[in-house]
C-alpha positions as CSV (number, residue, x, y, z in Angstrom):
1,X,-8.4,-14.7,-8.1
2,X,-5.3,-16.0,-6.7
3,X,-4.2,-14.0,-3.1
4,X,-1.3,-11.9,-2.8
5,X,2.0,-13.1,-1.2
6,X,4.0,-11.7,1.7
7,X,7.3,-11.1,1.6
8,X,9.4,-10.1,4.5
9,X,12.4,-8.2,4.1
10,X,15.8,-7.5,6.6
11,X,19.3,-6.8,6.8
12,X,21.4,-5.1,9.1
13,X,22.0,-1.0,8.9
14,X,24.7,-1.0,6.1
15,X,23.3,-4.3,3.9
16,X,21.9,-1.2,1.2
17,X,18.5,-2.9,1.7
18,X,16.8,0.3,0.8
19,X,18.8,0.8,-2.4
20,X,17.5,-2.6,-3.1
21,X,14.3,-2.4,-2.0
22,X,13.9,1.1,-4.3
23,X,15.2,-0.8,-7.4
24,X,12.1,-3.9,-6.5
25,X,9.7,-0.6,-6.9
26,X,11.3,0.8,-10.0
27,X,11.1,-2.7,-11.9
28,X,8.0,-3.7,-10.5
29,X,5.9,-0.7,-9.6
30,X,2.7,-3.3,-9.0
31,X,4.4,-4.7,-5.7
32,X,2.8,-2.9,-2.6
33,X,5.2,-1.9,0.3
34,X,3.8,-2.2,4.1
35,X,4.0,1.4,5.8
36,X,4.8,1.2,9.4
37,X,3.2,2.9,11.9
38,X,5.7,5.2,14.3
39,X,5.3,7.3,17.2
40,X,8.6,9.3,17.2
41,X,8.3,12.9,15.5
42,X,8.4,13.2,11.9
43,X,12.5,14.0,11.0
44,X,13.5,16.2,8.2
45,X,12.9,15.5,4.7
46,X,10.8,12.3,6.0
47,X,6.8,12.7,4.5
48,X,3.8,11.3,6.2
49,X,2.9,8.4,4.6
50,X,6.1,7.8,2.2
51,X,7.9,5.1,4.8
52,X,5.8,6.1,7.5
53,X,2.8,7.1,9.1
54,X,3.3,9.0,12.0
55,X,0.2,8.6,15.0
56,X,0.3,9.4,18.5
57,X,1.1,6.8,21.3
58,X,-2.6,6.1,22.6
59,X,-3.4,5.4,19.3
60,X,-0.6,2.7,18.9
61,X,-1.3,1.3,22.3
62,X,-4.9,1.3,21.0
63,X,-3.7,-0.7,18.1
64,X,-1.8,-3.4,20.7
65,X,-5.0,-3.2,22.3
66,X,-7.2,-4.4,19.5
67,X,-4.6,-7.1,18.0
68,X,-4.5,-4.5,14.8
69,X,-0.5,-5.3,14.4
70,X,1.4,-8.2,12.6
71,X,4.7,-6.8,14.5
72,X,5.6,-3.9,16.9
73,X,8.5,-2.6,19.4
74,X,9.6,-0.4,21.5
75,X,13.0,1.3,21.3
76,X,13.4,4.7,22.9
77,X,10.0,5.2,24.6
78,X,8.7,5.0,20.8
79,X,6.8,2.4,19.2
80,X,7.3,1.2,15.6
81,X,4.7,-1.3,14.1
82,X,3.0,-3.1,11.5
83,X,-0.2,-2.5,10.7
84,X,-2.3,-5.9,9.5
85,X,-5.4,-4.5,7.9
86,X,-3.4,-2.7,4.9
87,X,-1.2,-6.6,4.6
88,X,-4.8,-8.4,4.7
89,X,-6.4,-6.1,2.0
90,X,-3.4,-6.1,-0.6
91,X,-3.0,-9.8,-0.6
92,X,-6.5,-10.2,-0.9
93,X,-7.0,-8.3,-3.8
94,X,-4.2,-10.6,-5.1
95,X,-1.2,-7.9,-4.7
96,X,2.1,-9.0,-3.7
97,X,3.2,-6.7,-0.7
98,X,6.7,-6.4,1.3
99,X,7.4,-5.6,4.7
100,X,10.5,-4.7,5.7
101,X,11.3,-5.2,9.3
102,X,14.1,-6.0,11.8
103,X,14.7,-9.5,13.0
104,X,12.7,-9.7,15.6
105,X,9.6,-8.2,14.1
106,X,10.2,-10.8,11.5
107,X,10.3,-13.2,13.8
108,X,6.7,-12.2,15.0
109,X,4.9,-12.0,11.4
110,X,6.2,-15.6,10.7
111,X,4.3,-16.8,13.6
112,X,1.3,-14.9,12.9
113,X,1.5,-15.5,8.9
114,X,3.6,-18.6,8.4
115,X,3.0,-18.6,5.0
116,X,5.1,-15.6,4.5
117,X,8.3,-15.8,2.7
118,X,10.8,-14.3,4.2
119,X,14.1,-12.7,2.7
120,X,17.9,-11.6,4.7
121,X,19.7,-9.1,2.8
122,X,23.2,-10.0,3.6
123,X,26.7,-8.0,2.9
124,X,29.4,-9.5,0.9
125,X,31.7,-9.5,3.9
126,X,31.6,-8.0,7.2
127,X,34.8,-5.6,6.1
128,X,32.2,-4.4,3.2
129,X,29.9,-3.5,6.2
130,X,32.3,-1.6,8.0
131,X,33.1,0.1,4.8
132,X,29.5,1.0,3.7
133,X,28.8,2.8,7.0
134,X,32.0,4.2,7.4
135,X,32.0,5.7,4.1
136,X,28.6,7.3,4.8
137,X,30.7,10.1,7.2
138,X,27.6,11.6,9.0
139,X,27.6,9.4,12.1
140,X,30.7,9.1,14.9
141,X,32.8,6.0,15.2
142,X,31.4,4.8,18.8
143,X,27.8,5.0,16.4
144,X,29.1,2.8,14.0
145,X,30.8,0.8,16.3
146,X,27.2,0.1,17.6
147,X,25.7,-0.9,14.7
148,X,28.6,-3.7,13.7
149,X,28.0,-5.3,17.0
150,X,23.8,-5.0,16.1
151,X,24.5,-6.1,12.6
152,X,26.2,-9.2,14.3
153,X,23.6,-9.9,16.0
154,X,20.9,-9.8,13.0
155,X,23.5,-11.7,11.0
156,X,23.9,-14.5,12.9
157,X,19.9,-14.9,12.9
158,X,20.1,-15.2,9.2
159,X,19.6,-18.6,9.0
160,X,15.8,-18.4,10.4
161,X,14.8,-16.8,7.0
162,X,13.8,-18.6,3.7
163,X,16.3,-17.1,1.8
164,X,19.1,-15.2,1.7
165,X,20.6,-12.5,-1.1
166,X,23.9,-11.2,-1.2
167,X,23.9,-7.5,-2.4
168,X,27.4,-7.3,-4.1
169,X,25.1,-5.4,-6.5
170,X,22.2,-3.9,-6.2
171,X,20.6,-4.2,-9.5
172,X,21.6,-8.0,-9.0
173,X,20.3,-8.5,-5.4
174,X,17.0,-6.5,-6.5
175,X,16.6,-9.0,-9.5
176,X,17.3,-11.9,-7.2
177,X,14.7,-10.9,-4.9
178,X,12.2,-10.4,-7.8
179,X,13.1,-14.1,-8.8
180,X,12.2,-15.1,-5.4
181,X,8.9,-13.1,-5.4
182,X,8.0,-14.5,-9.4
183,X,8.8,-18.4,-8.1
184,X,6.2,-18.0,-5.7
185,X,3.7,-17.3,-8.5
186,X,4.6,-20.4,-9.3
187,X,3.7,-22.7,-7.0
188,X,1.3,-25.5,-7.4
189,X,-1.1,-23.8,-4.5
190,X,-0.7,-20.6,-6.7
191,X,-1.3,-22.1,-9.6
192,X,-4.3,-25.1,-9.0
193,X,-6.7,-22.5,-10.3
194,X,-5.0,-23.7,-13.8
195,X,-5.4,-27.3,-13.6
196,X,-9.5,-27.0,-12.0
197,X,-9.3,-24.8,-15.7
198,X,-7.7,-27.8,-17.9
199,X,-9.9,-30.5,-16.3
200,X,-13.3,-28.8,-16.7
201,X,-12.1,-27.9,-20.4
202,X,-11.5,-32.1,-20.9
């Protein structure tokens, strides 16, 4: 049995990578998605679990401890990570998971799993950007303000991924990323299982 694949996802606050990511699940329920480990308190209408499981700090610094994380950082006196046993077992049961994760937490899974493929979710202009959070109307200007400048930031690392989609659409960036994730399949190292078939059939 062939392993699984990684696939790493990002995109700055305002890309609609979520939108996206929840029409990847819809159309291919079989994908697995990475759930991050988090020490901040659970917020409303978030479920244990879901997006998140939420664990106490010694237990995180534990899991720095004992090398159990692809990815992790700080931000607030919180941690946010990624847990490698639950990657390990999907792709070794031959299941295609995604992690989604900022830049920099990218950044470290590529060095510890360079055979991960790793996808930017990108905005059709940085006016659309502006737009999208604007529009969202829960959050004050010097807030979104603040998450430009961070999406700037993330942008301009764009270029350190395999691939980048545009979501002008998210049914279309969903199916784009799907294409990506079906290519891999593909692949001759994916696929030598085949030809060792054909050749002892001859």
């Amino acid at each position: 049995m062939n392993k699984g694949q990684v696939f790493i996802i990002s995109g700055p606050s305002g890309s609609g990578k979520d939108t996206v990511l929840s029409q990847i699940f819809k159309k291919r329920p079989e994908i697995v998605f990475s759930i991050s480990s988090i020490t901040r308190p659970m917020r409303e209408g978030e479920t244990e679990g879901e997006k998140y499981n939420f664990i106490s700090k010694e237990r995180f610094e534990q899991m720095i401890s004992q090398n159990e994380l692809l990815e992790y950082n700080r931000y607030i006196d919180n941690y946010y990570g990624t847990p490698a046993k639950p990657v390990r077992e999907a792709t070794e049961s031959g299941k295609d998971i995604i992690i989604e994760v900022d830049v920099n937490g990218a950044a470290q899974i590529r060095r510890k799993m360079p055979q991960s493929v790793s996808i930017f979710i990108m905005p059709p202009s940085f006016g659309e950007l502006e737009r999208r959070l604007s529009c969202r109307g829960t959050e004050p200007r010097e807030v979104i303000e603040k998450r430009l400048r961070s999406a700037l930031n993330e942008i301009r690392r764009a270029e350190e991924y395999d691939y980048i989609v545009v979501n002008r659409d998210v049914s279309c960036a969903a199916d784009d990323i799907i294409s990506v994730i079906n290519s891999r399949r593909l692949t001759v190292e994916n696929q030598k299982h085949i030809i060792d078939e054909v050749l002892r059939k001859c």
